[in-house]
N, C-alpha and C positions, 0 to 999 in steps of 0.2 A: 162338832159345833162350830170350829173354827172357821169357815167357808160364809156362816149367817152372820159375822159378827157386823160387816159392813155393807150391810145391804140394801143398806136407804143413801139414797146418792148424795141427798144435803148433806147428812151425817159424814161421809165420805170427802165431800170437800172442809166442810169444817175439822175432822181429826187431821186431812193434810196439812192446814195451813200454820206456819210460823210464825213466832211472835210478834214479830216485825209485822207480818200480814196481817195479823188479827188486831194488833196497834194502831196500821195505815185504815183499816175499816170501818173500827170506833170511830176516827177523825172524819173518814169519808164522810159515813152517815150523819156525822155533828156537822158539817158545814155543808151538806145537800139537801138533807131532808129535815121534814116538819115532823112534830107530834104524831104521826101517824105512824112515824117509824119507830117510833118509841117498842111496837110488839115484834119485830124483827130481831132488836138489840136484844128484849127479854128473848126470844127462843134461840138466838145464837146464843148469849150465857148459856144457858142449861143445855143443851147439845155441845157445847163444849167440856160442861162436865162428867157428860157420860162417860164411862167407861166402854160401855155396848149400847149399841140403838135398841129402845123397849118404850113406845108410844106411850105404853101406860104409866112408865114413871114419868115421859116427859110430862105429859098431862097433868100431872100431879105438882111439878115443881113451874107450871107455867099459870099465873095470877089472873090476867088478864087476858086469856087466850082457851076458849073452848074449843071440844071437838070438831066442831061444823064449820071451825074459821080455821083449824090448823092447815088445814091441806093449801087456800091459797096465801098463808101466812109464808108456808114452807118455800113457793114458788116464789115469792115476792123477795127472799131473805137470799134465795140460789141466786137470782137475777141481780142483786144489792154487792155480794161476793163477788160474783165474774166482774161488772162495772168498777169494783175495786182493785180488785187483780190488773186488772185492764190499763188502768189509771198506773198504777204502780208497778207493774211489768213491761211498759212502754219503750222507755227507754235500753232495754234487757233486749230487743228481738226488732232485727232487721225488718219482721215479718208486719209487726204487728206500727211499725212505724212506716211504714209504707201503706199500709192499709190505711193509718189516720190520715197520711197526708194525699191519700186518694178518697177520703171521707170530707177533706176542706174542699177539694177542688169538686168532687160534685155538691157540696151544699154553693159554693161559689157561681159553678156554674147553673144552678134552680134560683140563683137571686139576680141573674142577669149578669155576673162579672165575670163575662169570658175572658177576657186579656189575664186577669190575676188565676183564672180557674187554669188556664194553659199555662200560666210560667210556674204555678205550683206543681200541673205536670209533668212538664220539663225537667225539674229540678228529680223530682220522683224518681222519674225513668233512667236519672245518671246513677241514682243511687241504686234501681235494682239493676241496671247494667256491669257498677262495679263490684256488687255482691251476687252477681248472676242467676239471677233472680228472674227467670224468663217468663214463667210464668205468671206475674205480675205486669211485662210489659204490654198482654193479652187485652187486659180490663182498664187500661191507661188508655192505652191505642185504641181501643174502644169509644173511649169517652172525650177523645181529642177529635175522633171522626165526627162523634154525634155535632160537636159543634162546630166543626168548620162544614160539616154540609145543612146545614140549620141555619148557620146565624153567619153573616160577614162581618170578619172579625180583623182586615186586613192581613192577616196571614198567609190567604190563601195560596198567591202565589207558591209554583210548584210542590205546595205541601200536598197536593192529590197523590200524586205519584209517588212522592217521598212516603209518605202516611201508607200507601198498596204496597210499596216496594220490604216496610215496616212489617206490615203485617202479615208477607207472607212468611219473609225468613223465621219471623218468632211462630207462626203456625207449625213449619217445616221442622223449627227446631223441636218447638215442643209437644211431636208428635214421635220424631225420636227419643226422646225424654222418657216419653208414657211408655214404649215399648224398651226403653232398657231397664225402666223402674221395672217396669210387671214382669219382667224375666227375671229379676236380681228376685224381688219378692216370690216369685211364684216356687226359683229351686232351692231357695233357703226355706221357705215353707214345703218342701218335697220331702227336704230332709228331717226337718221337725217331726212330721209323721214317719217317717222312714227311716232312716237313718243311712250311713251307708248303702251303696249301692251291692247290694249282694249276689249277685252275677250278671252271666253275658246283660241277659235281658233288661234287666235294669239298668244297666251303664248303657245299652242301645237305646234302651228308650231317652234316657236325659242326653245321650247326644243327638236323637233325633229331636228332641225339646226345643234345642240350644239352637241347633241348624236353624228351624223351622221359625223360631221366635226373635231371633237376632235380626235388626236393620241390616240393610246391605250397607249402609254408608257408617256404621258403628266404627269402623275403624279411620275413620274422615283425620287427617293430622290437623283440623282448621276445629275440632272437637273442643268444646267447651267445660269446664269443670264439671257438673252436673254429669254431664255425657260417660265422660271418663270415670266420675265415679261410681255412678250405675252399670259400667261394661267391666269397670275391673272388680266387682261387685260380684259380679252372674258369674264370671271365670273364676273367682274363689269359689263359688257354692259349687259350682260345676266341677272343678279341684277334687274340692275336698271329699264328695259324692261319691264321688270316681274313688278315692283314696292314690292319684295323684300327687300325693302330698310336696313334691318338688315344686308342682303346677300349682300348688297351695299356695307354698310359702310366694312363690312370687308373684303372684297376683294381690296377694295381702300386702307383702312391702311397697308395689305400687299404690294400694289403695292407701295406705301411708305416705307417701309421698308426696301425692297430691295435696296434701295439705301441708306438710314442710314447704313445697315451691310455693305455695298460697296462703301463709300464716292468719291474714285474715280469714278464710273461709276458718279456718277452728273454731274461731266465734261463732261466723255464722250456721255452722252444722256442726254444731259441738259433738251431738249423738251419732253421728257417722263417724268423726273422729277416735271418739272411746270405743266405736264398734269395731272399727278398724284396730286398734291396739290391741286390741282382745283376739282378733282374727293372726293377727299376727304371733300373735303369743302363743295361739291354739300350734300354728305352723311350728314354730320352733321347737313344741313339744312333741310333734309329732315327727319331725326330722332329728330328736333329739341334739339342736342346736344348743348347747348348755350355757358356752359363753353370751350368743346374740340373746339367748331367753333373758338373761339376767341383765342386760344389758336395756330391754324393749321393757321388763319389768319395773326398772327405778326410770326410766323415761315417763311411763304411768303413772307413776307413785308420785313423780313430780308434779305433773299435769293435774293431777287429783286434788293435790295442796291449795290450787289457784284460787281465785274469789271464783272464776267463772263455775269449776264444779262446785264448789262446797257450800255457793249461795243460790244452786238449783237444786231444787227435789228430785226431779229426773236423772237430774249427770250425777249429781250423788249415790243418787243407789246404783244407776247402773255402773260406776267406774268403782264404789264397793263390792259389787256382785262381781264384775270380771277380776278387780284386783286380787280379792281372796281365791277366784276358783284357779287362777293362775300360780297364789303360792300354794296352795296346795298339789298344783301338776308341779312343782318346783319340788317338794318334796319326796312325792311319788318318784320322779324321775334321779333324785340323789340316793333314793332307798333312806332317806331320814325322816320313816314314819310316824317314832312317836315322838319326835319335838315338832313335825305339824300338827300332832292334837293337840299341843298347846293354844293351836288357832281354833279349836273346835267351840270352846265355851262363848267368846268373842262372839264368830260367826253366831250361835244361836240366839243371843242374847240382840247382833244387829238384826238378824232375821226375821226375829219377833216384831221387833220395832218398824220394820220397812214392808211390813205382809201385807202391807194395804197396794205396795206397788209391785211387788214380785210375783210372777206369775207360778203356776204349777206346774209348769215343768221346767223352770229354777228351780225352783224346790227340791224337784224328783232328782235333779244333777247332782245339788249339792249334798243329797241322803245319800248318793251312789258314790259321790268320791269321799266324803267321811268313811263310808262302809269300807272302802279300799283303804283307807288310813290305821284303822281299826285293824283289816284284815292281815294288810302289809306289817303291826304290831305286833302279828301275835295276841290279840284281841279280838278270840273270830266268836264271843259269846255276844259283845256289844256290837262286832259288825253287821250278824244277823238281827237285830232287832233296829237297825237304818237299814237293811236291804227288805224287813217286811213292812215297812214302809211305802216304800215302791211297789213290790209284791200285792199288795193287797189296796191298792189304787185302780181302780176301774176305769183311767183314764184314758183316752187314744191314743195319745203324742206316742214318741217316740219308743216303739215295737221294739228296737234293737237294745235299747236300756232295759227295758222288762225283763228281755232274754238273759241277755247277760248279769242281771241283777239275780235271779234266779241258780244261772249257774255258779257263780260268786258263794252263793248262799247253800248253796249243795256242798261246795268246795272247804265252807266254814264245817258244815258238818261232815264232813271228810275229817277235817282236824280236828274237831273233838274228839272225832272218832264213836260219832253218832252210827256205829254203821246199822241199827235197825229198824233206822230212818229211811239209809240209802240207797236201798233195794227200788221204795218208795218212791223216795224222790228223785233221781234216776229217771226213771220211768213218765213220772210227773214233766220235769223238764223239759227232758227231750222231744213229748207229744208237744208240749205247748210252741220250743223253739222250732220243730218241726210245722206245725200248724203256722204261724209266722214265717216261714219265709228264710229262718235266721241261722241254718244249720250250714257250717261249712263243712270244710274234712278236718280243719283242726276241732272242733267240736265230736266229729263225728269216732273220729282217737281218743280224743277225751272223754266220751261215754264207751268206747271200748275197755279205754284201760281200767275204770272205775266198776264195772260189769267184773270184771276178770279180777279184779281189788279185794274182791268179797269173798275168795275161795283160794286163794294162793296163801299159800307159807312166805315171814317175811322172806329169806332169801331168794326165793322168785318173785316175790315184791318188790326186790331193790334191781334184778334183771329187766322184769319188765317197765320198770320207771324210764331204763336208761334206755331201753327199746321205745320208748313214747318218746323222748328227750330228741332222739337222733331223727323220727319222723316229724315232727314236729319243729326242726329247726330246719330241717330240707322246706320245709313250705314257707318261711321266714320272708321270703321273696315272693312271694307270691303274692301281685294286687289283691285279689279276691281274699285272701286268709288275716292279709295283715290286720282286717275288722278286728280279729281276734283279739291281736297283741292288742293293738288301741287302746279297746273297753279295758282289756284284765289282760296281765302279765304274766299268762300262763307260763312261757318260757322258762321267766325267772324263776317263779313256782316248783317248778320241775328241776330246775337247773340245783335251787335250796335243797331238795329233796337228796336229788343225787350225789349232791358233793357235801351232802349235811350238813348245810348252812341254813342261816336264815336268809328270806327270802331280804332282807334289806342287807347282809351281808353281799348279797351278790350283786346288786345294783349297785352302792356302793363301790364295789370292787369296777363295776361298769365303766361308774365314772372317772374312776383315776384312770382307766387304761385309756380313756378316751382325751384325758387332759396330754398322756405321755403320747400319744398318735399327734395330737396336736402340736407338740412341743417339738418332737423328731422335725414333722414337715417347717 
């Protein structure tokens, strides 16, 4: 039922909004409107009370509002909202103050007063020039042409050519722009559906994407913020695809960068900033960086604090969503599984709260690294009940998390020692990660050995572990396999097995030898 809860879009902006918002709205409508609005204020109340949208209770608790007038009651009450938002978000977005003060200069210039309609342009075009903002100088330049070839306004002198010369460079520019966004967009959306690149063919195809779709002048040194960060955008996702992961990390640290050299742009692209910090984070964990993780992770934690995230709905959940899924690769990667479930209850309880803006496959990520939390415990009964979560989602996204969620969940009943299950699911798996696309040759060991699991004695159990252990660390290096290690920690799995430890005993162990390599150099 949870997916119908918000399904009515007023409903949706009303549970969004803030105390502060729904205070600023009250005011709005008391000093804008008449008596007529009086039935807007009634059907905000009661859709603020709802707990779930259900027409027929509103109906019920609404006096002076029948069914045949609700529907443009509803439109009139959405449209009342956004003008309030508007009014009160104003000052908050580069975007949205540029647009008003391109809204004076055409009402300006429709009453005849070109001279003030041009210097409010003026003034405009400094402020999207120093928040580079090029695509705004587009509709500016626009409306500065219409009236010096219209009306003489004294100006004209050499503003023809100045005004051509204007609008090609922001054409030019922002033509480069559109193709580095739709590339950066188009292979972070590759991987959303896909996941890693899981062989030749795949890594050929996104490098023939990358070839094909890339400016020739993308690497211009005259490149403007924007530029750069839609290019070293496409080269992370392109990175990471690949699994790359060196090509990762430093593509993500420039895309950080750029905004340290430019502390103002953080304001103004706050959500590339946090996305950026998350990307970085991802890299660290995936080079097992342990020092710079911890280091990129209270850089977050700090940024997170500011007025700017914590009094936005958007940067708030999104820098809630990456900061948790970050400590939870922080615990995964120290092997201190179950003091990260002490994040689990938290996590649920925000998740609940912020379901109106987290998408499904946040969701599916964050059921898959709990499952890992649980499983890396020693809790492989609650891990499979978060991995049949995932499992039994009919959803498209992300084909390599299904797989691996799957096998994870084979591996739970591996340890309970489900085995008259395994035969079963074995079987079950394999067709599906086969069918997908998703079978390596570390998989393809890992249903060998489990096949051969079923009918051996343990003392040739514990020979052929350490016969999987030694094939399976020979492929360690291998672009193509390291998918494996990524998703799930088979290695250390194995390694538990072998040396009869637990699997966080050997991460653990990981980490100290990696502090004392540190230490030696």
């Amino acid at each position: 039922m949870m997916p119908n809860r918000f399904t009515d879009t007023l409903f949706q902006l009303v549970r969004s909004l803030e105390k502060a918002e729904k205070r600023h709205f009250k005011l709005y409508i008391k000093r804008s409107s008449g008596n007529e609005d009086l039935k807007i204020v009634e059907l905000f109340d009661a859709l603020d009370k709802l707990e779930e949208y259900d027409e027929a209770v509103l109906l019920k608790r609404l006096k002076s509002i029948k069914k045949p007038q609700l529907s443009n009651v509803k439109v009139h009450l959405y449209k009342q909202l956004l003008a309030s938002l508007r009014l009160l978000k104003s000052t908050d977005s580069i975007d949205l103050q540029l647009n008003e003060q391109f809204d004076y200069a055409h009402i300006l210039y429709k009453k005849g007063l070109f001279s003030q309609s041009l210097k409010i342009l003026d003034k405009a075009k400094e402020t999207a020039k120093a928040n580079h903002k090029v695509n705004f100088l587009l509709q500016a330049i626009a409306l500065e042409k219409r009236i010096e070839t219209l009306h003489i306004t004294r100006t004209m002198q050499n503003r023809a050519e100045q005004l051509s010369a204007e609008i090609n460079e922001v054409n030019h520019r922002i033509d480069t722009l559109a193709r580095l966004s739709n590339l950066a967009m188009l292979l972070y959306s590759w991987f959303i559906k896909n996941g890693h690149a899981r062989n030749e063919k795949d890594e050929e195809g996104v490098k023939e994407y990358l070839k094909e779709h890339l400016p020739v002048n993308a690497w211009d040194h005259e490149a403007g913020f924007y530029e750069k960060l839609y290019l070293y955008q496409s080269y992370s996702w392109y990175a990471f695809i690949r699994q790359d992961f060196l090509m990762y990390y430093r593509y993500a640290q420039k895309w950080v960068d750029i905004f340290d050299e430019k502390p103002l742009m953080i304001r103004v692209e706050t959500g590339h900033y946090i996305k950026g910090l998350h990307t970085l984070l991802n890299a660290h964990f995936d080079l097992r960086n342990y020092e710079k993780f911890d280091h990129t992770l209270r850089k977050f934690e700090k940024f997170a604090e500011t007025d700017r995230v914590r009094l936005h709905d958007n940067f708030r959940t999104q820098a809630f969503v990456y900061i948790n899924s970050a400590k939870i690769n922080q615990h995964s990667m120290l092997g201190t599984f179950k003091e990260g479930l002490k994040l689990v209850p938290h996590l649920l309880e925000k998740l609940k709260e912020y379901e109106l803006f987290i998408d499904e496959h946040r969701i599916m990520v964050f059921n898959y690294k709990i499952a890992s939390m649980y499983f890396g415990s020693g809790d492989f009964a609650t891990s499979i009940d978060y991995l049949q979560e995932i499992i039994n989602d009919n959803t498209e996204v992300r084909s390599d998390l299904q797989s691996y969620s799957r096998l994870m969940h084979l591996m739970a009943h591996y340890e309970l020692g489900n085995f008259e299950l395994m035969e079963y699911l074995t079987k079950s798996v394999y067709r599906f990660m086969s069918k997908k696309e998703n079978l390596t040759v570390v998989e393809e060991e890992m249903f060998k050995f489990l096949r051969k699991s079923f009918h051996i004695s343990r003392t040739k159990l514990q020979q052929e572990m350490e016969l999987f252990l030694q094939k399976i660390k020979a492929l360690e290096k291998n672009r193509f396999e390291t998918r494996a290690f990524a998703y799930l920690d088979i290695i250390s799995w194995v390694e538990g097995k072998v040396y009869r430890k637990s699997m966080s005993e050997i991460l653990q162990e990981k980490y100290k030898e990696s502090k004392k390599r540190i230490y030696k150099s």
